[in-house]
C-alpha positions as a Markdown table, in Angstrom:
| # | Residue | x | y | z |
|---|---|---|---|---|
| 1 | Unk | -42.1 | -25.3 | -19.9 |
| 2 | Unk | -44.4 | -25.2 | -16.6 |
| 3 | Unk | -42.7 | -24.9 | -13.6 |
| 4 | Unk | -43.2 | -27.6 | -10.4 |
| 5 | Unk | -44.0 | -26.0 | -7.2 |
| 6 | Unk | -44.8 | -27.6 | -3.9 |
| 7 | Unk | -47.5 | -26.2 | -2.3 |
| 8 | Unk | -47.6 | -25.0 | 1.2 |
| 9 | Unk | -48.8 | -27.2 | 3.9 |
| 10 | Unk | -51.7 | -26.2 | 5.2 |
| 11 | Unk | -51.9 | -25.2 | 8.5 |
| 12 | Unk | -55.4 | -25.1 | 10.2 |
| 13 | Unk | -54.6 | -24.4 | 13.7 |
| 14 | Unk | -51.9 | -21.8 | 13.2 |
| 15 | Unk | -54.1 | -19.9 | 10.6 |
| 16 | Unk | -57.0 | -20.0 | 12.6 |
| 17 | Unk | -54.9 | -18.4 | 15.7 |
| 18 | Unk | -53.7 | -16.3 | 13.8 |
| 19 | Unk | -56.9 | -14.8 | 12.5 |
| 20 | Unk | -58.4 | -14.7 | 16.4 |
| 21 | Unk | -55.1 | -12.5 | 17.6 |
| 22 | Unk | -55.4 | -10.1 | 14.5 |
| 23 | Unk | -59.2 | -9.8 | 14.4 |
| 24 | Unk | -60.5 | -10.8 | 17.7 |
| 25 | Unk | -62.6 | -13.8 | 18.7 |
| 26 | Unk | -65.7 | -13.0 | 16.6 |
| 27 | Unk | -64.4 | -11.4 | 12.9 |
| 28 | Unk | -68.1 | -10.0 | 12.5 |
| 29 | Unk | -68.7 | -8.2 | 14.9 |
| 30 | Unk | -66.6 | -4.6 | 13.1 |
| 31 | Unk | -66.6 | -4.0 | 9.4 |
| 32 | Unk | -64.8 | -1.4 | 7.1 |
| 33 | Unk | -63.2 | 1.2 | 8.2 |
| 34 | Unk | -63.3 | 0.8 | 12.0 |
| 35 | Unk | -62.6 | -3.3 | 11.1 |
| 36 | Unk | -59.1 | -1.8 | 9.6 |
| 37 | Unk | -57.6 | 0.4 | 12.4 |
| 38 | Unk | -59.2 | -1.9 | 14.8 |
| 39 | Unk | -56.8 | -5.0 | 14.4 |
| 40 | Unk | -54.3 | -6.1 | 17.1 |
| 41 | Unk | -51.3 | -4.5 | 17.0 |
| 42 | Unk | -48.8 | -6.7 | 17.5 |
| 43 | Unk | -50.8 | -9.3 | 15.2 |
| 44 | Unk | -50.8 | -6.5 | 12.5 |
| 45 | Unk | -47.2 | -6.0 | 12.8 |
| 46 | Unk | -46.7 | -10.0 | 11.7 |
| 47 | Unk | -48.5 | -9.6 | 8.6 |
| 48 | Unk | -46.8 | -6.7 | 7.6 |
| 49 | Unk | -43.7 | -7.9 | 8.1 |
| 50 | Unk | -44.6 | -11.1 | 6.5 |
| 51 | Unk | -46.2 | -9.9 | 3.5 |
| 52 | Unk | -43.7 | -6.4 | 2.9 |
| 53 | Unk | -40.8 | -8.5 | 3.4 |
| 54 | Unk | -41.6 | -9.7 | -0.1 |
| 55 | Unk | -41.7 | -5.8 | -1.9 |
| 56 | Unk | -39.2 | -4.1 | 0.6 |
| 57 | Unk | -36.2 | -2.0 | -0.5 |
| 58 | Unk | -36.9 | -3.4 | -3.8 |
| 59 | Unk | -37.8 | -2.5 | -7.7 |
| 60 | Unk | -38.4 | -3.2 | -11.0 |
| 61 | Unk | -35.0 | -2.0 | -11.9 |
| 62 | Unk | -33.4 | -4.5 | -8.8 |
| 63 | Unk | -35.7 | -7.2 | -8.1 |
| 64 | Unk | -33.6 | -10.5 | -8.3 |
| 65 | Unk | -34.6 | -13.8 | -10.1 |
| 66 | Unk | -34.4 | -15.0 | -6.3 |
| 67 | Unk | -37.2 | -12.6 | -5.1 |
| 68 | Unk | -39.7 | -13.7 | -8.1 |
| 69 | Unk | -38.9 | -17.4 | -7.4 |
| 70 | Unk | -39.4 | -16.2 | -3.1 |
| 71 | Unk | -43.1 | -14.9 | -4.4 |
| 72 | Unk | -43.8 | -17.8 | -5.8 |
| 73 | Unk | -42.7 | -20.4 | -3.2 |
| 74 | Unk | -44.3 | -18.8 | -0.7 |
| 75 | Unk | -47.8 | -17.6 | -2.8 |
| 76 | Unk | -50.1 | -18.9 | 0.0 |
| 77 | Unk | -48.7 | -17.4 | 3.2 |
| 78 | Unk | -48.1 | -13.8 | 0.9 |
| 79 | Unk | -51.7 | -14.1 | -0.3 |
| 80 | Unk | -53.2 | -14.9 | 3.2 |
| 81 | Unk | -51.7 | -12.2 | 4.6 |
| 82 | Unk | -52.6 | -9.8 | 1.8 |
| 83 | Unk | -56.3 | -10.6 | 2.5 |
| 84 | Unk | -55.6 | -10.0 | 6.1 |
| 85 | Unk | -54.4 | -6.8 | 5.7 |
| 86 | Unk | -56.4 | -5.5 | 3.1 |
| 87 | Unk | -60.5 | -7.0 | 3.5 |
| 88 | Unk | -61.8 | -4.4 | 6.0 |
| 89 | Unk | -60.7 | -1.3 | 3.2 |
| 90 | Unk | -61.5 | -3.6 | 0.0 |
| 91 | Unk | -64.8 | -3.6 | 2.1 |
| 92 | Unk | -65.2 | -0.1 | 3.4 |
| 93 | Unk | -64.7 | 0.9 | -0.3 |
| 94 | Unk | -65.9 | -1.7 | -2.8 |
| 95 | Unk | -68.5 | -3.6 | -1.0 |
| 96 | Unk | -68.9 | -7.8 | -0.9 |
| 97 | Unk | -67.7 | -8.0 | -4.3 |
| 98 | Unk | -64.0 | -7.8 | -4.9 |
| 99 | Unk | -64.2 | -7.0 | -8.6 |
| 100 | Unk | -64.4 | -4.7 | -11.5 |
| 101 | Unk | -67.5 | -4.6 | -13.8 |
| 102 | Unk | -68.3 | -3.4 | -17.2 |
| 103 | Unk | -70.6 | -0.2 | -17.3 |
| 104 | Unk | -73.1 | 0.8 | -19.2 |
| 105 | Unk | -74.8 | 4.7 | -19.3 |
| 106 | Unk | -76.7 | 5.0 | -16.2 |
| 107 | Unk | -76.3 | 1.9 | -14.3 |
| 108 | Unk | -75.1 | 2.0 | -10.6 |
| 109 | Unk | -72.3 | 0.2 | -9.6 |
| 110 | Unk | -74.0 | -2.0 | -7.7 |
| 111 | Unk | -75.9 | -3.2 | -10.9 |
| 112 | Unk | -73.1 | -3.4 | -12.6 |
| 113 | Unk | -71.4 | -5.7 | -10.1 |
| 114 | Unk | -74.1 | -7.8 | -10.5 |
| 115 | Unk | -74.5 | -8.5 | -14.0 |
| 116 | Unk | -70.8 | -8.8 | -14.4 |
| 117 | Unk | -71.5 | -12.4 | -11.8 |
| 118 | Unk | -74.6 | -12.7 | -14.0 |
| 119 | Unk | -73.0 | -12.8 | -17.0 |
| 120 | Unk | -70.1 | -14.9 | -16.1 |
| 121 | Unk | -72.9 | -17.8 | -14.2 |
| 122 | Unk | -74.7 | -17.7 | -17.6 |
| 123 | Unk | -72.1 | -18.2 | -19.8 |
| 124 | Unk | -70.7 | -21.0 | -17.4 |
| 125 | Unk | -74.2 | -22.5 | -18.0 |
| 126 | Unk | -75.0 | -22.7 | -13.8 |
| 127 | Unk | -78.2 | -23.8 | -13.8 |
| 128 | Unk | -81.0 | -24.4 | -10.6 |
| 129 | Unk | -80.2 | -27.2 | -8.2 |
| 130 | Unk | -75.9 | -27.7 | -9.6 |
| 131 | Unk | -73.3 | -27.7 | -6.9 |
| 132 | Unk | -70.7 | -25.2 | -8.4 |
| 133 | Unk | -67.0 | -24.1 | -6.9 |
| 134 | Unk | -66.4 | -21.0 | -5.9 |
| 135 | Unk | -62.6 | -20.7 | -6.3 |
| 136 | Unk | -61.2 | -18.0 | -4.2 |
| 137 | Unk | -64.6 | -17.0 | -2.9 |
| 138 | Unk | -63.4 | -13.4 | -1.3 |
| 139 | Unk | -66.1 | -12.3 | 1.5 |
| 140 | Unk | -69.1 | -14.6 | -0.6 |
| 141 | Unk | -70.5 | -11.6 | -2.7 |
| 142 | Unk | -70.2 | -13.0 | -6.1 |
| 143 | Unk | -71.2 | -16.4 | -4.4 |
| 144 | Unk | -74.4 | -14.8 | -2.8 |
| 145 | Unk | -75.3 | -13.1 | -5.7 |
| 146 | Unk | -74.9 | -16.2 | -8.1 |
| 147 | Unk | -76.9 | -18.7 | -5.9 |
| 148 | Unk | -80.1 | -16.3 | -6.2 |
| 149 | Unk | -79.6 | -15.4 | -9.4 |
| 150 | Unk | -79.1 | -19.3 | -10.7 |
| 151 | Unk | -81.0 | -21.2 | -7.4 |
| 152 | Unk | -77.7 | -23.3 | -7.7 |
| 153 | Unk | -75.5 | -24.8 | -4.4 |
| 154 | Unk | -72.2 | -22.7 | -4.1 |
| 155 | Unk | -69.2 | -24.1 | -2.1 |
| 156 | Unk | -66.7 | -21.0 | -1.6 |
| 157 | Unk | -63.2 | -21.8 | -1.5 |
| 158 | Unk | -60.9 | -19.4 | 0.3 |
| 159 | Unk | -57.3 | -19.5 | 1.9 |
| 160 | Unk | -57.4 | -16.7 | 4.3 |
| 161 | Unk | -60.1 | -17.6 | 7.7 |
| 162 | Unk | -61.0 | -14.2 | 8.3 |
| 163 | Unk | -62.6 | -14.0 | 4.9 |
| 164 | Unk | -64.4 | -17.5 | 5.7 |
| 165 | Unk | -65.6 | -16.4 | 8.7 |
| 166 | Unk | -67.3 | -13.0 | 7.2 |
| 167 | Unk | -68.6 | -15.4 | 4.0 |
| 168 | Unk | -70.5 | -17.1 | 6.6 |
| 169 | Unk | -72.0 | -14.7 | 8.4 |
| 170 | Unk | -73.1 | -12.4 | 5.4 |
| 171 | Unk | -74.5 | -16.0 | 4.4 |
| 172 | Unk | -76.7 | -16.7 | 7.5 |
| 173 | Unk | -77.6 | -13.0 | 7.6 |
| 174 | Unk | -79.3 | -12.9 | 4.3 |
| 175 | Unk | -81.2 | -16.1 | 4.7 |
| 176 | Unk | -79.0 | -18.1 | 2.1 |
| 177 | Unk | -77.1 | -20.7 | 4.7 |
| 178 | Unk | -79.0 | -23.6 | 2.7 |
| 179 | Unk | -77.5 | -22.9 | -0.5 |
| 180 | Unk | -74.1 | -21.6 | 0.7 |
| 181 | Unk | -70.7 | -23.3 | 2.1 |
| 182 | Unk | -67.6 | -21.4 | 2.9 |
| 183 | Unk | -64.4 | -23.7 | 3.8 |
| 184 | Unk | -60.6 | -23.2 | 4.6 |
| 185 | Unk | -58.0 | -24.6 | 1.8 |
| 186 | Unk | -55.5 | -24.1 | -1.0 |
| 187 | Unk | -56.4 | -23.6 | -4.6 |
| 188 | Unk | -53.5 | -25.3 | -5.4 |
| 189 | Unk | -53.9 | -28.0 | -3.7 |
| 190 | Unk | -58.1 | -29.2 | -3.3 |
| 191 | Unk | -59.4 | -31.7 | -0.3 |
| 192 | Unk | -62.5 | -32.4 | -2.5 |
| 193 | Unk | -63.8 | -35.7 | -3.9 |
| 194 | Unk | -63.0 | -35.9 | -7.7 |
| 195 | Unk | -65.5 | -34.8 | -10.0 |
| 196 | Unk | -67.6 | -33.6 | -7.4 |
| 197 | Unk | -68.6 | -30.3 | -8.9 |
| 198 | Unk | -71.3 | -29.7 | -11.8 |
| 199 | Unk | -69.5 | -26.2 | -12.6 |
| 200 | Unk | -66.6 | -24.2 | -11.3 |
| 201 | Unk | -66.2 | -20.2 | -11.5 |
| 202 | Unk | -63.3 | -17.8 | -10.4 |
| 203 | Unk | -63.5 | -14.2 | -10.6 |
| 204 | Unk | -60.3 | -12.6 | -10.7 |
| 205 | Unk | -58.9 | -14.6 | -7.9 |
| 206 | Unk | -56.3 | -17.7 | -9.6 |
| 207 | Unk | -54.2 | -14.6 | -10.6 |
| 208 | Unk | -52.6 | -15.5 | -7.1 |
| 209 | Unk | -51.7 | -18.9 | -7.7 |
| 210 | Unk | -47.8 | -19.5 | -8.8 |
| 211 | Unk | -49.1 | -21.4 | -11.7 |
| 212 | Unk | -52.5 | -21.2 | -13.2 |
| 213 | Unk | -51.6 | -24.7 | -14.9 |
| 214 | Unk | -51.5 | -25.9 | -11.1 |
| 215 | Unk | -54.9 | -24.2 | -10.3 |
| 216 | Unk | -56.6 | -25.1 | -13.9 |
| 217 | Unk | -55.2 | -28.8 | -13.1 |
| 218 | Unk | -57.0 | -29.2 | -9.6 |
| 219 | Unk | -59.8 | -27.3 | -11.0 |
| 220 | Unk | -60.2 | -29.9 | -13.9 |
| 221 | Unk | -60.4 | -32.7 | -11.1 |
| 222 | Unk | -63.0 | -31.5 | -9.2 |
| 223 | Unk | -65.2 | -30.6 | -12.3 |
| 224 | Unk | -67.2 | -33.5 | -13.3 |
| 225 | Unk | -66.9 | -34.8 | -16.9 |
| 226 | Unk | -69.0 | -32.7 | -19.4 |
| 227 | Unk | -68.8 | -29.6 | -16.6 |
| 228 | Unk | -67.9 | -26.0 | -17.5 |
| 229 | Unk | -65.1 | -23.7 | -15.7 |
| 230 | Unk | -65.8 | -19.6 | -16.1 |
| 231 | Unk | -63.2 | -17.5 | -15.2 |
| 232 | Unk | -62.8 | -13.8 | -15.3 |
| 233 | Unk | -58.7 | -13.7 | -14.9 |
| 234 | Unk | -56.3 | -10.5 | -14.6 |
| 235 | Unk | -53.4 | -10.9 | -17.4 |
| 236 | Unk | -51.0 | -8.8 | -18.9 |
| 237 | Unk | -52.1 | -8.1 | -22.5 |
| 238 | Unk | -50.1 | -9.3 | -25.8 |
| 239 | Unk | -48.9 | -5.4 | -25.9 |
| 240 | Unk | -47.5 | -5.9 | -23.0 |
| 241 | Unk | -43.3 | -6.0 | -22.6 |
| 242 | Unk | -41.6 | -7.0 | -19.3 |
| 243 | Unk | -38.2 | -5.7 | -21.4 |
| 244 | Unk | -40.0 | -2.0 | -21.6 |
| 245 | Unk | -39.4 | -0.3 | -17.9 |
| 246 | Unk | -42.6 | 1.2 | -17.9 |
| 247 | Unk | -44.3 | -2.0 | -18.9 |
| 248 | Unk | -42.5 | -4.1 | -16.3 |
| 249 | Unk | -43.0 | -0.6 | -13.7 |
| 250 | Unk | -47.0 | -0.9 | -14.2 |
| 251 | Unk | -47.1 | -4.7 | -14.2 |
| 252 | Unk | -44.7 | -4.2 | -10.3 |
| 253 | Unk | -47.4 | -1.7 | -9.3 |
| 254 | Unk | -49.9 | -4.2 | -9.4 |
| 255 | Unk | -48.4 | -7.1 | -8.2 |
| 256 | Unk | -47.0 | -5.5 | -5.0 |
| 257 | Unk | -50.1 | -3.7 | -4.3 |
| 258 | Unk | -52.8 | -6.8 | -4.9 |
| 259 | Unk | -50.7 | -9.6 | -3.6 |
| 260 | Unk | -49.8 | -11.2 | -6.4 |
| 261 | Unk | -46.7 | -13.9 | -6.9 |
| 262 | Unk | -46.0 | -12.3 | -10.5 |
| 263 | Unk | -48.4 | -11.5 | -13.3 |
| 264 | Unk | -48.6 | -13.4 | -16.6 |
| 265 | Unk | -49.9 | -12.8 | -20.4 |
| 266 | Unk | -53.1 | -13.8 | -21.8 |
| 267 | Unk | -51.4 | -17.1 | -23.8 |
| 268 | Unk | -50.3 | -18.3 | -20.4 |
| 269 | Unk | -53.7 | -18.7 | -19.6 |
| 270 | Unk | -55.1 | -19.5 | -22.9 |
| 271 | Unk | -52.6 | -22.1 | -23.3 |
| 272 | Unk | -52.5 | -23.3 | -18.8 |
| 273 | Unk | -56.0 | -24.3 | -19.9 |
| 274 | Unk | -55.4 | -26.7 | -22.9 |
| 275 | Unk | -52.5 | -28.3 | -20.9 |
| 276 | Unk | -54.8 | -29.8 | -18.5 |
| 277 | Unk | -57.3 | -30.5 | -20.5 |
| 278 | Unk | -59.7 | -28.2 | -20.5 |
| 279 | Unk | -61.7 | -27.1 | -24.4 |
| 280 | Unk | -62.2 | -23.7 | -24.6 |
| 281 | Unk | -65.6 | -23.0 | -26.0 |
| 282 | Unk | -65.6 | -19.3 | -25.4 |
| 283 | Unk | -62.7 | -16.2 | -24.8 |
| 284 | Unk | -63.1 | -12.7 | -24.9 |
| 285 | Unk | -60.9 | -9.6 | -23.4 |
| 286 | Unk | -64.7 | -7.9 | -21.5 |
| 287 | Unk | -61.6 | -4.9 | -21.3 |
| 288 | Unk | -62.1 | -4.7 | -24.9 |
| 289 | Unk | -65.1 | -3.6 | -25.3 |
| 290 | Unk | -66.0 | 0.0 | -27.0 |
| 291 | Unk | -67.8 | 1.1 | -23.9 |
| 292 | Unk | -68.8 | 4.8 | -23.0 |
| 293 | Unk | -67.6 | 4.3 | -19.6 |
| 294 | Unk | -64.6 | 2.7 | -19.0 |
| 295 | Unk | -64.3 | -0.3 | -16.3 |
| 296 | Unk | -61.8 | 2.0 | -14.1 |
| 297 | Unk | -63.8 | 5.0 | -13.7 |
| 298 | Unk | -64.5 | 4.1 | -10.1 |
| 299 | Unk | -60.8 | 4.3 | -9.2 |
| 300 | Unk | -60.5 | 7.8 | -11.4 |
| 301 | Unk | -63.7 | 9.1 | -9.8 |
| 302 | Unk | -64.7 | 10.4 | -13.2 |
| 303 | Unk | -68.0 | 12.4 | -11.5 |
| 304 | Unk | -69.4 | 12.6 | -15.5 |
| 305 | Unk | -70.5 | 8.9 | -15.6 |
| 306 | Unk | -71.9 | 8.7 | -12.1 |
| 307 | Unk | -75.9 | 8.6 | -12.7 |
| 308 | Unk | -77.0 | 7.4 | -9.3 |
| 309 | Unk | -77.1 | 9.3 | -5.5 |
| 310 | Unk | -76.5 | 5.8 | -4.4 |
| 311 | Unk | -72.9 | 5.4 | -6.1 |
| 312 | Unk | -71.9 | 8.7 | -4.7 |
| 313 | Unk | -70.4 | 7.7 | -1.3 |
| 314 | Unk | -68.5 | 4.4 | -3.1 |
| 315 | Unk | -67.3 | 5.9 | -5.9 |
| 316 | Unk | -65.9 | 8.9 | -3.5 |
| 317 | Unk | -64.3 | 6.5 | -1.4 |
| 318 | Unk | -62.6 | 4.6 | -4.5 |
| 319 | Unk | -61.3 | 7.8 | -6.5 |
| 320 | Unk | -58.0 | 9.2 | -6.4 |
| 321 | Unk | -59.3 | 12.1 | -4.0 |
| 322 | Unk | -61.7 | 9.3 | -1.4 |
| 323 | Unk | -58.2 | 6.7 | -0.9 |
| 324 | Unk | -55.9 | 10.3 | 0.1 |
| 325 | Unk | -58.2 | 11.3 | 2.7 |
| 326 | Unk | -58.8 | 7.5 | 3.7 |
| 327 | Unk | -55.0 | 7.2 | 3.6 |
| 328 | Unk | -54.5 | 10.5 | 5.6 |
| 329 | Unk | -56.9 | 9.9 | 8.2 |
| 330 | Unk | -54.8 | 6.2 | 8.6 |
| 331 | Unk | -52.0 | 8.0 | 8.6 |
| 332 | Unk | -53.1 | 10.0 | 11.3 |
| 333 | Unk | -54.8 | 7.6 | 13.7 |
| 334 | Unk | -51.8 | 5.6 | 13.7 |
| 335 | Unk | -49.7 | 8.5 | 14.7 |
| 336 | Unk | -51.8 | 8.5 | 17.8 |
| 337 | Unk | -51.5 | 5.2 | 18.4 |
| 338 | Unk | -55.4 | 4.7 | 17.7 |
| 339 | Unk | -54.3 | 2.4 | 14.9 |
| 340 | Unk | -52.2 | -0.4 | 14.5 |
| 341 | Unk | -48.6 | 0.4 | 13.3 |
| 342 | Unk | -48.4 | -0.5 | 9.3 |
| 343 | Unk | -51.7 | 0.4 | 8.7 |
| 344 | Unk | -50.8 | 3.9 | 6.3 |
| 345 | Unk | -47.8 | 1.5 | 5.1 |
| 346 | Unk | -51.4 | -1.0 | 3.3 |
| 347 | Unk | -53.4 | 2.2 | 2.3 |
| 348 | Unk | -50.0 | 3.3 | 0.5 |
| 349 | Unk | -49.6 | 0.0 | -1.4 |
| 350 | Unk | -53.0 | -0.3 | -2.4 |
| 351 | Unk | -52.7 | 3.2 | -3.7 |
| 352 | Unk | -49.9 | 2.1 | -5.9 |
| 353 | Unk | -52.2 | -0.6 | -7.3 |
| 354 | Unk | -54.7 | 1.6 | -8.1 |
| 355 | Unk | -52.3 | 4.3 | -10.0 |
| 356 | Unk | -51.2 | 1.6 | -12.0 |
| 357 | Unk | -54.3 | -0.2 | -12.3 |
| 358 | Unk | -55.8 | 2.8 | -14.7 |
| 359 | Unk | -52.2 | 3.2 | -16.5 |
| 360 | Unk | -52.1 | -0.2 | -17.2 |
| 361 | Unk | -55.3 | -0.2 | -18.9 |
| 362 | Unk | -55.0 | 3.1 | -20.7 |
| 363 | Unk | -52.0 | 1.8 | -22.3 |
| 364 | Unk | -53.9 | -1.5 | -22.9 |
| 365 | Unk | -51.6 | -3.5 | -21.0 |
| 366 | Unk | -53.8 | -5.1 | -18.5 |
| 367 | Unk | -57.0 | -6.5 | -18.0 |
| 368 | Unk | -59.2 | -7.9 | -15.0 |
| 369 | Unk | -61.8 | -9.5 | -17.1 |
| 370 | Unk | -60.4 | -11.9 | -19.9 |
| 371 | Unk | -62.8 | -14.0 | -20.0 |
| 372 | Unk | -62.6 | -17.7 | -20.6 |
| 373 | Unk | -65.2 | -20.8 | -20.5 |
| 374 | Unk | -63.6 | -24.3 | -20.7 |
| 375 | Unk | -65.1 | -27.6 | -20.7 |
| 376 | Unk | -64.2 | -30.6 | -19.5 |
| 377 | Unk | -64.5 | -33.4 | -22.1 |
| 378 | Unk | -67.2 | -36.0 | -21.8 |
């Protein structure tokens, strides 16, 4: 049975302070690294608080059924402040694109980005001149890289300002402004007209809403009739076991260190789409796939499969040995005060994420790409 949740009320004004204490009036004006340890102190200290309160002091072995249904009340204000902690290192290390990607033998990971919001555009059928959703558009990579690739109209959708802000900038910078809209709301709860949208596409970003049955539902009333929805979604596996400690200790890992309310199997999704409507014309675990190099190799820094000069700085920086030096040197500009106090306490917890990231997928428990392409009936 689906559970009712009451969304958050969105607050404009406070969220939009909030995001000129912690980044400063103009958010584009620092990137990456020195974006990160650059943020106002007492500003950091708030997020911290407010998104740690939720992992603090607590466990697998000990979290209560009060703290998973605390996650979930509260999933907007956790993953607004996740995103405020987090952009300027998912930036300094991953790029515009907050993803994984197949591989292939010799592609770059910047190609590989690519064709992974390729791919998902053409089997979502996004065609020249279509006004398509973006749902949890990130910093506008995917959305930037879709709208030349398909000449279609992307609207970005996006809880967090600090993110909208950047979207909009990297959109005026590269000359795409005409085709490309970034605006403030809540997945789970849509300001736009009814069937308004000729095609809608999430990349790994409705893995933060409490329920994707509540997401998948406003998604299916914004999608015009006839209209197709392409998701690449993170789920737990059908291996996996929240009764197995190690199962329910890897699934933890990534929740607390990629802000997420609480993971769920692929049937939740499978069957959150069918409840509200949807027909689902195509599915496939991407994770699946017998490639030669596996999807996580850029957090395992695997030197064998990189083939480009170009990849060597990112896939340093996202490797086990490029986050302990990035977490290090955080570590030690904060002792000196020369960065905001909390900062080591994020590099830490996305460090934990990545760990469990690669276990989960060695032991074919997880997955960032399961695809899925629904329709909305005629």
């Amino acid at each position: 049975m689906a559970t009712t949740f009451v969304p958050e009320k969105v607050d404009r004004v406070r969220d939009a302070k909030f995001k000129e204490a912690l980044h400063g009036k103009d958010a584009t004006k620092k990137q990456g690294f020195f974006a990160a340890v650059s943020k106002n102190a007492d500003a950091q200290k708030a997020a911290v608080d407010e998104y740690f309160k939720h992992w603090d002091n607590k466990k697998p072995s000990n979290e209560t059924e009060d703290d998973k249904k605390q996650r979930l009340e509260e999933y907007a204000s956790l993953t607004r402040h996740y995103y405020n902690l987090v952009t300027d290192f998912y930036e300094y290390g991953w790029g515009t694109s907050f993803h994984f990607s197949r591989f292939y033998r010799g592609e770059s990971f910047k190609q590989s980005i690519a064709r992974h919001e390729h791919y998902l555009a053409y089997k979502t059928g996004i065609t020249a001149g279509m006004k398509v959703l973006d749902v949890g558009c990130g910093v506008g990579g995917p959305a930037q890289e879709i709208a030349r690739f398909t000449d279609c109209n992307v609207v970005g959708l996006n809880n967090n300002d600090y993110q909208v802000e950047r979207a909009t900038h990297y959109a005026k910078k590269l000359g795409l402004a005409d085709q490309l809209s970034f605006v403030k709301g809540d997945f789970m709860q849509m300001d736009f007209e009814k069937e308004s949208f000729d095609a809608v596409y999430a990349i790994e970003a409705t893995v933060h809403a409490p329920s994707l049955e509540g997401v998948y539902g406003e998604i299916y009333k914004v999608l015009k009739p006839g209209g197709t929805f392409g998701v690449y979604e993170w789920v737990m596996t059908d291996q996996y076991d929240e009764s197995i400690p190690q199962h329910r200790e890897v699934c933890y890992g990534i929740e607390i260190g990629d802000g997420i309310p609480k993971m769920v199997k692929i049937d939740v999704a499978r069957d959150a789409l069918k409840a509200v409507g949807f027909e689902i014309i195509h599915e496939e675990d991407l994770a699946s796939r017998p490639d030669d190099v596996p999807w996580y190799y850029p957090l395992t820094g695997e030197w064998k499969y990189l083939r480009s000069l170009s990849d060597l700085v990112t896939i340093f920086r996202t490797s086990w040995l490029g986050r302990q030096v990035t977490m290090k040197s955080v570590g030690l500009l904060e002792r000196f005060h020369l960065a905001p106090e909390g900062s080591q306490k994020v590099t830490e917890a996305l460090e934990e994420a990545a760990v469990n990231l690669v276990l989960g997928a060695k032991l074919g428990l997880f997955t960032p790409m399961m695809l899925f392409v629904a329709r909305k009936p005629l």
